[in-house]
Biopython code that builds the backbone (N, CA, C, O; Angstrom):
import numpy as np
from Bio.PDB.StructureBuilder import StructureBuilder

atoms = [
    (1, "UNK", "N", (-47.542, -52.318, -79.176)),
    (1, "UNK", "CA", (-46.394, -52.832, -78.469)),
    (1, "UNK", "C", (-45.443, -51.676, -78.183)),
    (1, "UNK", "O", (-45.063, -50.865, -79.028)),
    (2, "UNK", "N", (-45.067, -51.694, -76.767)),
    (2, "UNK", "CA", (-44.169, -50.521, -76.462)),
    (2, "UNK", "C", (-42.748, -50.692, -76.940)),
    (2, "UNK", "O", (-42.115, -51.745, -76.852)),
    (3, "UNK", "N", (-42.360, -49.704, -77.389)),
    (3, "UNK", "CA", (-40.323, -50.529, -77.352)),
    (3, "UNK", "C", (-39.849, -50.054, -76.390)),
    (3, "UNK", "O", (-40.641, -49.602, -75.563)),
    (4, "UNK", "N", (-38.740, -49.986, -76.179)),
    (4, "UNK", "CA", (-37.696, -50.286, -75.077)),
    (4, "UNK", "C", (-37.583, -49.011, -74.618)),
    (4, "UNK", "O", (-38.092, -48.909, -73.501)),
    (5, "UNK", "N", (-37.055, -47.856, -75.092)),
    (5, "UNK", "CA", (-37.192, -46.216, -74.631)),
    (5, "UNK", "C", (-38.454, -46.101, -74.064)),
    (5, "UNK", "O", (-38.609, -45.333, -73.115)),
    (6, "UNK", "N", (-39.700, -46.975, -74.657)),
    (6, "UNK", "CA", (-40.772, -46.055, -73.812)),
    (6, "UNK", "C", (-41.127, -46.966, -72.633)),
    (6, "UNK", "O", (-41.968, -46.419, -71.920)),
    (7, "UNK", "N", (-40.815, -47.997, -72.260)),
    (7, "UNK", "CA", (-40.635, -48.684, -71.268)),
    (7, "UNK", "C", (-40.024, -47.992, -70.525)),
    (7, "UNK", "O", (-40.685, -47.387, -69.681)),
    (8, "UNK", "N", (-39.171, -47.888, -70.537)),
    (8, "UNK", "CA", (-37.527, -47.159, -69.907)),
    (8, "UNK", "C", (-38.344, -45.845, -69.052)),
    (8, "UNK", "O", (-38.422, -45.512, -67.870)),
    (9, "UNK", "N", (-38.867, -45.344, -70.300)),
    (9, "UNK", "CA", (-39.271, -43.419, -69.444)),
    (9, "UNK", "C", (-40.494, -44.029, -68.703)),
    (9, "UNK", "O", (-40.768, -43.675, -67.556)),
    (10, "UNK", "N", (-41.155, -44.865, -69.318)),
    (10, "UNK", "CA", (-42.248, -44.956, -68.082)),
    (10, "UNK", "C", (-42.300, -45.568, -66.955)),
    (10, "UNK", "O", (-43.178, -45.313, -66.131)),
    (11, "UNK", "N", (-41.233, -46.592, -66.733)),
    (11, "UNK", "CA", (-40.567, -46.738, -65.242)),
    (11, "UNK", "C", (-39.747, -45.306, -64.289)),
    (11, "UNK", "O", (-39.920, -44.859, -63.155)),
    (12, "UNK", "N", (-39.014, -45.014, -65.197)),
    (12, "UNK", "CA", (-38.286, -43.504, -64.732)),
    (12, "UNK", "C", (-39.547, -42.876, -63.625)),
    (12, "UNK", "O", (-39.550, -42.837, -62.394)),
    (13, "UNK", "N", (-40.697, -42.369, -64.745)),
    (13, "UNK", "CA", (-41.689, -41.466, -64.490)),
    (13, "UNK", "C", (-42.318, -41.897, -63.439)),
    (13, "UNK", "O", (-42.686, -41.096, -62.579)),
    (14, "UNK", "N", (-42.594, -43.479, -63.308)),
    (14, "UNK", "CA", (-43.714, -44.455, -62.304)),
    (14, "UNK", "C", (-42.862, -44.296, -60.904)),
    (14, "UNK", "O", (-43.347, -44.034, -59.803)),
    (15, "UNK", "N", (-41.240, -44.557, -61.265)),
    (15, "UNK", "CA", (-40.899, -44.456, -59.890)),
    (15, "UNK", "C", (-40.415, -43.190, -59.343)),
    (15, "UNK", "O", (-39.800, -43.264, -58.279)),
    (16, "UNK", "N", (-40.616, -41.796, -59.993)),
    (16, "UNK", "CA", (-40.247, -40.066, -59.300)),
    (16, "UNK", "C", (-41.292, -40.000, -59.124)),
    (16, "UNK", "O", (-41.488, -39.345, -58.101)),
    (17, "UNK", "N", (-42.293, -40.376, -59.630)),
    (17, "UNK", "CA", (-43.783, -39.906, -59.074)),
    (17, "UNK", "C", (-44.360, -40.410, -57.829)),
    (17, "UNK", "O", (-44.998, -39.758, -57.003)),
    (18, "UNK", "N", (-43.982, -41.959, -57.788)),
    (18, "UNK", "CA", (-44.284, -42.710, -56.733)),
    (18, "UNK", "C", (-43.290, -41.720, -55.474)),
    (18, "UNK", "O", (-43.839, -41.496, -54.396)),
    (19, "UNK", "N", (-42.184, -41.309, -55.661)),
    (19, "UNK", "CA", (-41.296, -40.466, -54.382)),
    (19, "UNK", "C", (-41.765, -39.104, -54.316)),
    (19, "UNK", "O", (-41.721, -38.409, -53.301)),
    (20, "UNK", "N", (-42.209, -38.756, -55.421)),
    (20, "UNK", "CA", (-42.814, -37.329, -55.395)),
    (20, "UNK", "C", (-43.816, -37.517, -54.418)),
    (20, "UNK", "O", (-43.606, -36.826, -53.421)),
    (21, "UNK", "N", (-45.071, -38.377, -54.346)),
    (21, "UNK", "CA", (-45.957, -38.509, -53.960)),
    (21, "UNK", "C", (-45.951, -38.525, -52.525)),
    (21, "UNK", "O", (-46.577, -37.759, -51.793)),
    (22, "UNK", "N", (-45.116, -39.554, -52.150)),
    (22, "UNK", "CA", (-44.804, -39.254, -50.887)),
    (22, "UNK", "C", (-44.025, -38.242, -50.071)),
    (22, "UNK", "O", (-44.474, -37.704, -49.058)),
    (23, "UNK", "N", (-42.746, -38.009, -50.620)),
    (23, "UNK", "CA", (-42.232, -36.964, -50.095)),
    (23, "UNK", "C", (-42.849, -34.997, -50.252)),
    (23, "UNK", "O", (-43.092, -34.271, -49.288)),
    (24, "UNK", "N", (-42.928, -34.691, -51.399)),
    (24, "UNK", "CA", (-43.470, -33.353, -51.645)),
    (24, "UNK", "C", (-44.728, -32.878, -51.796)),
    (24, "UNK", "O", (-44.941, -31.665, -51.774)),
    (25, "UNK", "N", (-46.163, -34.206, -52.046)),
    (25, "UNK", "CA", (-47.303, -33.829, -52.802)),
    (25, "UNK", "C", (-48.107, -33.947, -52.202)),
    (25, "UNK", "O", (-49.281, -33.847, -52.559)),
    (26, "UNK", "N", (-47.607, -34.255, -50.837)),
    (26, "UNK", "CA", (-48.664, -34.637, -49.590)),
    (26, "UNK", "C", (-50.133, -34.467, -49.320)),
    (26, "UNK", "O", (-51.091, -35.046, -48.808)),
    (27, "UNK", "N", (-49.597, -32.731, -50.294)),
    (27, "UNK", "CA", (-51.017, -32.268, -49.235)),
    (27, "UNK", "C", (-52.052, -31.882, -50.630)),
    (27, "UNK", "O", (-53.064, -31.229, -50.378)),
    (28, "UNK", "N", (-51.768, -32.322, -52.201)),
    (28, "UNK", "CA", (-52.393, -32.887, -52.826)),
    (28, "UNK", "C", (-53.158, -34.372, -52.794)),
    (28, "UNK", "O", (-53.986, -34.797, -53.600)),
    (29, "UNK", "N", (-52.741, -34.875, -51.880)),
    (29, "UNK", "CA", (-53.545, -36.683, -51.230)),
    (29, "UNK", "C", (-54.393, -35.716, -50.623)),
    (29, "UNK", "O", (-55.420, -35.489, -51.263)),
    (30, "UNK", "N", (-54.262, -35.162, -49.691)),
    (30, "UNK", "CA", (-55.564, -35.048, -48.634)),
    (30, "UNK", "C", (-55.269, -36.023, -48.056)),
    (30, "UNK", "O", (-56.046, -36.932, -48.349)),
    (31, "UNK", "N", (-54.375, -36.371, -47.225)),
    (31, "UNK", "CA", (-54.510, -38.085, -46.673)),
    (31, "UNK", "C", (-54.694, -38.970, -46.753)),
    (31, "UNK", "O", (-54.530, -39.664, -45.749)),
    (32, "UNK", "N", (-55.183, -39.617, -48.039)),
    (32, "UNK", "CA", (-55.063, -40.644, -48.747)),
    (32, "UNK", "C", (-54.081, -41.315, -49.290)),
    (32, "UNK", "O", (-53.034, -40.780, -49.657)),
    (33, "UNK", "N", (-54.339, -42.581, -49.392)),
    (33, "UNK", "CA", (-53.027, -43.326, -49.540)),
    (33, "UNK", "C", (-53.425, -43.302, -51.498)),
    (33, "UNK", "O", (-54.310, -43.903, -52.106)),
    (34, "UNK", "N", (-52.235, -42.251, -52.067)),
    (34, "UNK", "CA", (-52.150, -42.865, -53.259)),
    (34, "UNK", "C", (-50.742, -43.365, -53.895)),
    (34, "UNK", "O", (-49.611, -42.978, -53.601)),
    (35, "UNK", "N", (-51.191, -44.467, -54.980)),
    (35, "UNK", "CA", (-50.084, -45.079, -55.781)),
    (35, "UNK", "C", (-50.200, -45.288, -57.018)),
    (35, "UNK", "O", (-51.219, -45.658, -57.601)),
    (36, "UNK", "N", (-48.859, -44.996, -57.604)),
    (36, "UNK", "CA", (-48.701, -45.209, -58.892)),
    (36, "UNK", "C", (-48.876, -46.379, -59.305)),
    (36, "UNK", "O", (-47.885, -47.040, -58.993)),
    (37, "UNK", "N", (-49.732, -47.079, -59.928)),
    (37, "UNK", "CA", (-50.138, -48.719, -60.305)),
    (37, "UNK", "C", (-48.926, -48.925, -61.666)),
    (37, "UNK", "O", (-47.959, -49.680, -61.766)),
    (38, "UNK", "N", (-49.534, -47.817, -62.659)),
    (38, "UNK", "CA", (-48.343, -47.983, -64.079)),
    (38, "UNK", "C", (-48.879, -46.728, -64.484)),
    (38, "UNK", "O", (-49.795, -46.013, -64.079)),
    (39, "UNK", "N", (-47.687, -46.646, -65.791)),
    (39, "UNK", "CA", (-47.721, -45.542, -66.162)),
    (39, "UNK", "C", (-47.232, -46.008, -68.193)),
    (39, "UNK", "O", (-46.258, -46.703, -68.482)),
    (40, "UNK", "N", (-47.961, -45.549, -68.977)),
    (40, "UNK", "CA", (-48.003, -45.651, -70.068)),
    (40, "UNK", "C", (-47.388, -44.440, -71.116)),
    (40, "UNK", "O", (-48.270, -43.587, -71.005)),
    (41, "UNK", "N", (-46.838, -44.135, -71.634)),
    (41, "UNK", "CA", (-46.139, -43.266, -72.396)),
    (41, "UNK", "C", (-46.342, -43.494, -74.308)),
    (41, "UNK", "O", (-46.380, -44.533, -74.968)),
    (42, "UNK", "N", (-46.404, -42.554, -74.586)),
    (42, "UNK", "CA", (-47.167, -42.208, -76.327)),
    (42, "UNK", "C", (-45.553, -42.243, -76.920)),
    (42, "UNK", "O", (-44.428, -41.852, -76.609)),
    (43, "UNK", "N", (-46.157, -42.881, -77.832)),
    (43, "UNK", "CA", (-44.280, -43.147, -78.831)),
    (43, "UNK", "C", (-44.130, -42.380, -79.087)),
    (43, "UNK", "O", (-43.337, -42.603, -80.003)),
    (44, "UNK", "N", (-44.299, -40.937, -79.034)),
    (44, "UNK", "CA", (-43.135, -39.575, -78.964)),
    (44, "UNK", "C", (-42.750, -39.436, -77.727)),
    (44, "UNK", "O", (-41.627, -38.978, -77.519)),
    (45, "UNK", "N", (-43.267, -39.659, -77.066)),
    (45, "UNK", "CA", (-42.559, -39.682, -75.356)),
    (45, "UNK", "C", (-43.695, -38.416, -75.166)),
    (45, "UNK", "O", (-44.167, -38.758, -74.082)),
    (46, "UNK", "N", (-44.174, -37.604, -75.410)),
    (46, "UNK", "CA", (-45.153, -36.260, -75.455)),
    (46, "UNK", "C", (-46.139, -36.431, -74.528)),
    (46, "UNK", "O", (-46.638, -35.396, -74.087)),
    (47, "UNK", "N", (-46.684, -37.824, -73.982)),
    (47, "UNK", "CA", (-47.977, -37.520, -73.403)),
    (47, "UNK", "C", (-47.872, -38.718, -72.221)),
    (47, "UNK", "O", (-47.461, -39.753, -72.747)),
    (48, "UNK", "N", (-47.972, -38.783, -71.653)),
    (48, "UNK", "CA", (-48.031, -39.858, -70.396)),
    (48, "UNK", "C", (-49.242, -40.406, -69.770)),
    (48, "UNK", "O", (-49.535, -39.646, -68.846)),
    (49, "UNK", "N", (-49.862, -41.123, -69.828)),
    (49, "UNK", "CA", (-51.147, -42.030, -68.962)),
    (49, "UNK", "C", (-50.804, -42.547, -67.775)),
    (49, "UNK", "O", (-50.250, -43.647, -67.763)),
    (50, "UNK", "N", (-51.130, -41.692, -66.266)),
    (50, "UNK", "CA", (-50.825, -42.641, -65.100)),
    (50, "UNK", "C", (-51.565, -43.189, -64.517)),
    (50, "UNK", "O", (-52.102, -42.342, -63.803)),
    (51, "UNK", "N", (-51.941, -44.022, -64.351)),
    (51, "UNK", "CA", (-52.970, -44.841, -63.357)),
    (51, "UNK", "C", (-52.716, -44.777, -62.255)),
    (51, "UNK", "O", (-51.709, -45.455, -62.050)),
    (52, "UNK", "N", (-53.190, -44.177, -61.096)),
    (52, "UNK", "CA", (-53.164, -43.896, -59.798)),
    (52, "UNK", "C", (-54.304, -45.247, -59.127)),
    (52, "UNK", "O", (-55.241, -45.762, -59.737)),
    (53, "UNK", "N", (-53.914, -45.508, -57.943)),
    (53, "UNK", "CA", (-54.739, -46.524, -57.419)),
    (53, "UNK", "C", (-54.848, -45.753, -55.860)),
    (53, "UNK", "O", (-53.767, -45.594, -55.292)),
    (54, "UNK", "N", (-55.835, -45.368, -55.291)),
    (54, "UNK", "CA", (-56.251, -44.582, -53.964)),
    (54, "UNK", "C", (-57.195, -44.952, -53.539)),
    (54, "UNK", "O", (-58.312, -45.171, -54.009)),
    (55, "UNK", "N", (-56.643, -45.061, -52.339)),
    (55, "UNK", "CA", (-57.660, -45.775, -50.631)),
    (55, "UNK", "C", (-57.487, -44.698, -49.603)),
    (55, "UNK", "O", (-56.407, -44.144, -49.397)),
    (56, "UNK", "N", (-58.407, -44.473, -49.078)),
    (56, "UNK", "CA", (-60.193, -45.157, -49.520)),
    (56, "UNK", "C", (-60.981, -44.822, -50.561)),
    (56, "UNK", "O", (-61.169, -43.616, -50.721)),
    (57, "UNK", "N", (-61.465, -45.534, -51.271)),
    (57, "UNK", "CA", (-61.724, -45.586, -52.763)),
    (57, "UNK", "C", (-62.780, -44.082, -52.390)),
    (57, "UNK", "O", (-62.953, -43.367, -53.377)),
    (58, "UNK", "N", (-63.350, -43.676, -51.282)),
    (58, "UNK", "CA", (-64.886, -42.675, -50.773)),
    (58, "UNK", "C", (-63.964, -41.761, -51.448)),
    (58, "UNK", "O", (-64.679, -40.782, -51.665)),
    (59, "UNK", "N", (-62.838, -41.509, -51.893)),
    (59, "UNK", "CA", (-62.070, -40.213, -51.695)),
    (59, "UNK", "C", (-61.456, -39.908, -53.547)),
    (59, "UNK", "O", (-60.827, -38.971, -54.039)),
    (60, "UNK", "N", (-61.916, -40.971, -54.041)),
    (60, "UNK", "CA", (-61.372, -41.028, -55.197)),
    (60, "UNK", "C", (-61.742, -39.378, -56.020)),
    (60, "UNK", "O", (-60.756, -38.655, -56.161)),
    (61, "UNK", "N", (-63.053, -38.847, -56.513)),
    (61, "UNK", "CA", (-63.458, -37.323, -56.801)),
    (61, "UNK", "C", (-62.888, -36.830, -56.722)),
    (61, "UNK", "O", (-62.283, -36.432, -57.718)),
    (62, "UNK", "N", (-62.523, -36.357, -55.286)),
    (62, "UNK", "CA", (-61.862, -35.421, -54.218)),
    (62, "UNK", "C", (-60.515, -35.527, -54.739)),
    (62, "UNK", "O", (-60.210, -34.417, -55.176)),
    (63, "UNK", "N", (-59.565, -36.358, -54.894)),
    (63, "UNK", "CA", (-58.704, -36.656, -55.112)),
    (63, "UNK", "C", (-57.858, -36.406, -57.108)),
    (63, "UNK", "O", (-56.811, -35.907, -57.520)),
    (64, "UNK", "N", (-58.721, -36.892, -57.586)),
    (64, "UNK", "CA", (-58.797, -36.798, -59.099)),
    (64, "UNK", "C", (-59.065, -35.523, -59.524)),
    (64, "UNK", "O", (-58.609, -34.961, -60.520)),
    (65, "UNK", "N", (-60.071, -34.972, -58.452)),
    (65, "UNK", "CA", (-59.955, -33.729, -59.110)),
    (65, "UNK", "C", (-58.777, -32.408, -58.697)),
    (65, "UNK", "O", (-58.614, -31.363, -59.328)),
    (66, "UNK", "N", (-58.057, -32.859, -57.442)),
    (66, "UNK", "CA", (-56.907, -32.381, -56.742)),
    (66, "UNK", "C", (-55.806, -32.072, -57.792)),
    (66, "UNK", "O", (-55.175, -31.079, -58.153)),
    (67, "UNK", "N", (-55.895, -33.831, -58.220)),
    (67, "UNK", "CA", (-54.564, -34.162, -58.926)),
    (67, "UNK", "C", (-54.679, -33.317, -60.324)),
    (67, "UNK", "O", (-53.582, -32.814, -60.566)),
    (68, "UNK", "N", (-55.443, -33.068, -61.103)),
    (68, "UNK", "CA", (-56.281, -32.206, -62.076)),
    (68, "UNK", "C", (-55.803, -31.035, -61.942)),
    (68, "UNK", "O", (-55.094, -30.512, -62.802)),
    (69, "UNK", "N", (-56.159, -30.434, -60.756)),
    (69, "UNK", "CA", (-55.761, -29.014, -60.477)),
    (69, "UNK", "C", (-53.847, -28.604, -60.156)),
    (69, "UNK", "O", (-53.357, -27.483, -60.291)),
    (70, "UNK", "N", (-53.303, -29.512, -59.847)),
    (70, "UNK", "CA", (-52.392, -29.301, -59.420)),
    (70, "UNK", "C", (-51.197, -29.946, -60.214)),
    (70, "UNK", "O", (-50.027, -30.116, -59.869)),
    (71, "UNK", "N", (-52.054, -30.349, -61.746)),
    (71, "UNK", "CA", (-51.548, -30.879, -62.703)),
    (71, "UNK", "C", (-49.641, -30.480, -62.861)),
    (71, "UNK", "O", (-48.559, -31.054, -62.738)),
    (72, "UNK", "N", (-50.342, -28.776, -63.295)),
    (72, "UNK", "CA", (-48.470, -28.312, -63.971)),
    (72, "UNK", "C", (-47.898, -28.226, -62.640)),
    (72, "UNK", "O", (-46.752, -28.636, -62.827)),
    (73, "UNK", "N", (-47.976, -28.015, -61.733)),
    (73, "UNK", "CA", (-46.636, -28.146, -60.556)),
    (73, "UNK", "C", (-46.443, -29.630, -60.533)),
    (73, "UNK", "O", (-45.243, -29.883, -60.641)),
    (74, "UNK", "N", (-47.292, -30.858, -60.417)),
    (74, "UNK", "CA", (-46.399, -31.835, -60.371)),
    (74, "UNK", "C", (-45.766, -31.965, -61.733)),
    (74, "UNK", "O", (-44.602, -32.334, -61.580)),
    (75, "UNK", "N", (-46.071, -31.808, -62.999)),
    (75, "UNK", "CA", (-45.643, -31.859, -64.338)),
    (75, "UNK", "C", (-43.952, -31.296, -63.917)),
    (75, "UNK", "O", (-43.010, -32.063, -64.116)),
    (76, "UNK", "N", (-43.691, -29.688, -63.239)),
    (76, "UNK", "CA", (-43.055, -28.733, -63.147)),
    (76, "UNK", "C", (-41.694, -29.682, -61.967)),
    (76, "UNK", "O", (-40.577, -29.929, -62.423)),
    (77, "UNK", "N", (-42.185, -30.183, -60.139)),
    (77, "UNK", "CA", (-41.377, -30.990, -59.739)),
    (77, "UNK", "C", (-41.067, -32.035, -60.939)),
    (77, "UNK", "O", (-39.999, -31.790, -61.500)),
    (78, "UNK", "N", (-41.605, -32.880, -61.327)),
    (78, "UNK", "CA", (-41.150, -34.042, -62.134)),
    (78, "UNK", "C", (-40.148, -34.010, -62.973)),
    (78, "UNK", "O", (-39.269, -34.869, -63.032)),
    (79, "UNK", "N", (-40.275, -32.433, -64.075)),
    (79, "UNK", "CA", (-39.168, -32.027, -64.527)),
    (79, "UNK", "C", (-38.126, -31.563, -63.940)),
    (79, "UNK", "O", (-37.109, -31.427, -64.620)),
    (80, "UNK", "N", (-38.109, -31.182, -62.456)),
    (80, "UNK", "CA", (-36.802, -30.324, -61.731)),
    (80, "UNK", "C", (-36.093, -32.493, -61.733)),
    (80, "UNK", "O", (-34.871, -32.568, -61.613)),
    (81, "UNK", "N", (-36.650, -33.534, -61.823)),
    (81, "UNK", "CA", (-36.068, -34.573, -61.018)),
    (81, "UNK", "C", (-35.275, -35.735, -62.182)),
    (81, "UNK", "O", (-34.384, -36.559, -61.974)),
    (82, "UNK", "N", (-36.312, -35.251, -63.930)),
    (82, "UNK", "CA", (-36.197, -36.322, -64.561)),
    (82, "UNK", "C", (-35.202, -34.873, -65.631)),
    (82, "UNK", "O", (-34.517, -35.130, -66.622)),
    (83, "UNK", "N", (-35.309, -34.161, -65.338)),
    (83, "UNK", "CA", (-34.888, -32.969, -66.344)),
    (83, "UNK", "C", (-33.221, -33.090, -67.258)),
    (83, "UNK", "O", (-32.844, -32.669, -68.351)),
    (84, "UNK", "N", (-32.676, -33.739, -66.355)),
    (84, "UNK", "CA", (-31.258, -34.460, -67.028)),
    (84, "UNK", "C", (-31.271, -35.541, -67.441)),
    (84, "UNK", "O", (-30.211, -35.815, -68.004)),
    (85, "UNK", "N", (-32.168, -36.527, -67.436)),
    (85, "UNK", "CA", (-32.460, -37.454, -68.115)),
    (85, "UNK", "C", (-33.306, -37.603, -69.652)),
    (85, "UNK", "O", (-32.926, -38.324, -70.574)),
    (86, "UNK", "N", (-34.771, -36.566, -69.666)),
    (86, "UNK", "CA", (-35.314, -36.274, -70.499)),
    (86, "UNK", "C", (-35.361, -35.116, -71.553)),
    (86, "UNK", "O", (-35.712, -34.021, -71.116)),
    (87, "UNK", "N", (-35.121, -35.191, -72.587)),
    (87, "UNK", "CA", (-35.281, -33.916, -73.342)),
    (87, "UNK", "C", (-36.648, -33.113, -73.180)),
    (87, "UNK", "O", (-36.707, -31.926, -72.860)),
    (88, "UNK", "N", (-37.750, -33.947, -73.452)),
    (88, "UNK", "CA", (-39.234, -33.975, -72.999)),
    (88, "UNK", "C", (-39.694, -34.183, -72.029)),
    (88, "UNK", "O", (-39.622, -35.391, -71.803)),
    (89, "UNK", "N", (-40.495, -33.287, -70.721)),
    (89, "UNK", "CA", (-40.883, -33.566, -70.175)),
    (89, "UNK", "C", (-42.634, -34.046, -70.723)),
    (89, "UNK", "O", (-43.268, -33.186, -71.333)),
    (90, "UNK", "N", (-43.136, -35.090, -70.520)),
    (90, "UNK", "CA", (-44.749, -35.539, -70.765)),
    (90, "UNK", "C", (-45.585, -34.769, -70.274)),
    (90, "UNK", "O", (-45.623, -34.483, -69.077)),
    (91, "UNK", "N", (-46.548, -34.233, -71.357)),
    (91, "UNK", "CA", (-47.952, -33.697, -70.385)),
    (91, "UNK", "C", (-48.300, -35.153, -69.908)),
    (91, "UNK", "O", (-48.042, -36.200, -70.502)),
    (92, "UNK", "N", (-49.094, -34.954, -68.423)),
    (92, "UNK", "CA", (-49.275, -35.658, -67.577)),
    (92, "UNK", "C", (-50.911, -35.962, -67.401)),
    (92, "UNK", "O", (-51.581, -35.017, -66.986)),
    (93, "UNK", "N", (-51.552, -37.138, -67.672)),
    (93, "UNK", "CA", (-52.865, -37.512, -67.670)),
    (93, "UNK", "C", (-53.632, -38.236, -66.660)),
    (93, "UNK", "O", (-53.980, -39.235, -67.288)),
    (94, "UNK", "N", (-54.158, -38.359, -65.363)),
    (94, "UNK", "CA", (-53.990, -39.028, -64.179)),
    (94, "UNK", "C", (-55.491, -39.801, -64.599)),
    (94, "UNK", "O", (-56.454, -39.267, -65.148)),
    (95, "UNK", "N", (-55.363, -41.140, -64.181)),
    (95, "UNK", "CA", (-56.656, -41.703, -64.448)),
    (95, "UNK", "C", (-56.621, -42.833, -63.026)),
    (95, "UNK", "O", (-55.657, -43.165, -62.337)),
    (96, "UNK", "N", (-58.161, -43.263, -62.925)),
    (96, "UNK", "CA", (-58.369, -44.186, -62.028)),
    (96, "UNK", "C", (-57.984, -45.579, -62.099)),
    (96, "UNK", "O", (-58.580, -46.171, -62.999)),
    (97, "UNK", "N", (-57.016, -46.426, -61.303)),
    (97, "UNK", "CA", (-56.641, -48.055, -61.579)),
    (97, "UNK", "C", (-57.885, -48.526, -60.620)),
    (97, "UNK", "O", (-57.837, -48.455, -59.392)),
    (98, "UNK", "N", (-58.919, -48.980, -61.306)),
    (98, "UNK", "CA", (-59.760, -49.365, -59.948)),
    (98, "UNK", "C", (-59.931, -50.598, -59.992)),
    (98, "UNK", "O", (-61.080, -50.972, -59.758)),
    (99, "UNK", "N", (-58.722, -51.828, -60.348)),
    (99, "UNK", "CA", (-58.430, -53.198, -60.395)),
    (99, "UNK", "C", (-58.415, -53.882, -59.244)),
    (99, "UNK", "O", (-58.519, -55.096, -59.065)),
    (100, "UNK", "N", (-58.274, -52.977, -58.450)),
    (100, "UNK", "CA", (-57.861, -53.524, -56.746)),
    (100, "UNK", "C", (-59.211, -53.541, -56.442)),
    (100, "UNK", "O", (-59.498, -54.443, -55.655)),
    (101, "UNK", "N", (-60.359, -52.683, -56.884)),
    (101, "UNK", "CA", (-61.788, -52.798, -56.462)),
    (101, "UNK", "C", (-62.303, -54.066, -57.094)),
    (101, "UNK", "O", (-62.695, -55.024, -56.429)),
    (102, "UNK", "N", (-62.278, -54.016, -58.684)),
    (102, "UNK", "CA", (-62.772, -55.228, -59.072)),
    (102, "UNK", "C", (-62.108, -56.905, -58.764)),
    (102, "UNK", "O", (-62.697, -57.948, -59.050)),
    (103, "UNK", "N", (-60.591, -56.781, -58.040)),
    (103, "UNK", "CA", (-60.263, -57.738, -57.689)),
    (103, "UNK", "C", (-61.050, -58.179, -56.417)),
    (103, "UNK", "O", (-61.388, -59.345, -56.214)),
    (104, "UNK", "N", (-61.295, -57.184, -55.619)),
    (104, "UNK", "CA", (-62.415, -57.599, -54.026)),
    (104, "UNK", "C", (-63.730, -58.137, -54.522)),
    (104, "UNK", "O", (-64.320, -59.101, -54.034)),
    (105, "UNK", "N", (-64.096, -57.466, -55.467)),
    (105, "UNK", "CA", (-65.586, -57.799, -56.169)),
    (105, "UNK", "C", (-65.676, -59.405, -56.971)),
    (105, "UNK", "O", (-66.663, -59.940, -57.476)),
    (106, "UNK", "N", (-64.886, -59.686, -56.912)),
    (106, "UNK", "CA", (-64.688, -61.004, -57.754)),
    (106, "UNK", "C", (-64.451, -61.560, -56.602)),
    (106, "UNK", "O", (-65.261, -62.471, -56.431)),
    (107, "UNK", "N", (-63.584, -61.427, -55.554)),
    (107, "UNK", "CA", (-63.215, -62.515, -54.449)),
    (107, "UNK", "C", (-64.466, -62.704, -54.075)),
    (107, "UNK", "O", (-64.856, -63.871, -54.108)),
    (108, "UNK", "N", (-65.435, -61.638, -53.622)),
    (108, "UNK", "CA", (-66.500, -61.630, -52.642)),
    (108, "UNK", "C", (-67.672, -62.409, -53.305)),
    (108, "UNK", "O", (-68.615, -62.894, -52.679)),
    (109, "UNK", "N", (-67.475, -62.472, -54.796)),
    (109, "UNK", "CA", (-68.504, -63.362, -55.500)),
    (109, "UNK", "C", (-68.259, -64.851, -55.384)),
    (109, "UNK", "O", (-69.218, -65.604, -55.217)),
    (110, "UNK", "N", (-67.112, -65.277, -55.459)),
    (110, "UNK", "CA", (-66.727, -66.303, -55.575)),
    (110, "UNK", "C", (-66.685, -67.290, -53.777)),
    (110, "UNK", "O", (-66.625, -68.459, -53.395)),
    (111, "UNK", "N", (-66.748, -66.167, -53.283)),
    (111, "UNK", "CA", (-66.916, -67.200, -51.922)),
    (111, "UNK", "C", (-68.415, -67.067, -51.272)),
    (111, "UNK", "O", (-68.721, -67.735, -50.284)),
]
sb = StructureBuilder()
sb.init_structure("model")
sb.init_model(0)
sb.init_chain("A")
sb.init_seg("    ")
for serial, (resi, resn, name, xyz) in enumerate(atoms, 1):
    if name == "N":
        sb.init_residue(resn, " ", resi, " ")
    sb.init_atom(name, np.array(xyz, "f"), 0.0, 1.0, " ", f" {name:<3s}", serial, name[0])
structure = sb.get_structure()
C-alpha cells in the first residue's frame, strides 16, 4: 500500500513527464505517440517504475530501447522541473503498459 507522499511524487513525476514528452523529448518518440499510463515510486522515493503506453505498438523495441538510452537526460530535464519540489530526484525505470493491447484482445474475443 502506497502512502500519501508517494502518491503525491508519483503524480508530480506522471504529469512533468507526460509535458516533457511532448514538449522537449520529441525526437526520443521517433514519432510515436507515447504516454505516461502511471507511474509507481519505492518508499524511499529512490527509484521510480513508469509505464509508458505507445502507438503503434510495431514501434514499441525501437522505442524502449530509445527511452533506455536517453535515460539520464530525461532523469537530468525532470530534475531541472521537479528540482524545487524534490530533495531526490528517482532513478527512472521505463516499462511497457500493454493493457490497451490486451483490452482490444479481449474485445475482439468476445464479439
Amino acid at each position: 500500500m502506497d502512502s500519501v507522499r508517494q502518491n503525491k511524487v508519483s503524480r508530480l513525476i506522471q504529469k512533468e513527464l507526460s509535458t516533457l514528452f511532448q514538449q522537449e523529448c520529441k525526437e526520443y518518440c521517433a514519432g510515436s505517440m507515447v504516454s505516461i499510463t502511471s507511474v509507481r515510486v519505492s518508499p524511499d522515493l529512490s527509484y521510480a517504475k513508469i509505464y509508458v503506453s505507445i502507438f503503434p505498438s510495431s514501434t514499441v523495441e525501437k522505442i524502449m530501447e530509445s527511452l533506455s538510452n536517453y535515460n539520464k537526460n530525461i532523469r537530468f530535464l525532470l530534475g531541472k522541473k521537479v528540482g524545487k519540489q524534490l530533495r531526490i530526484i528517482p532513478e527512472l525505470r521505463f516499462f511497457v503498459d500493454d493493457s490497451l493491447d490486451y483490452i482490444e484482445k479481449i474485445d475482439t474475443l468476445l464479439k
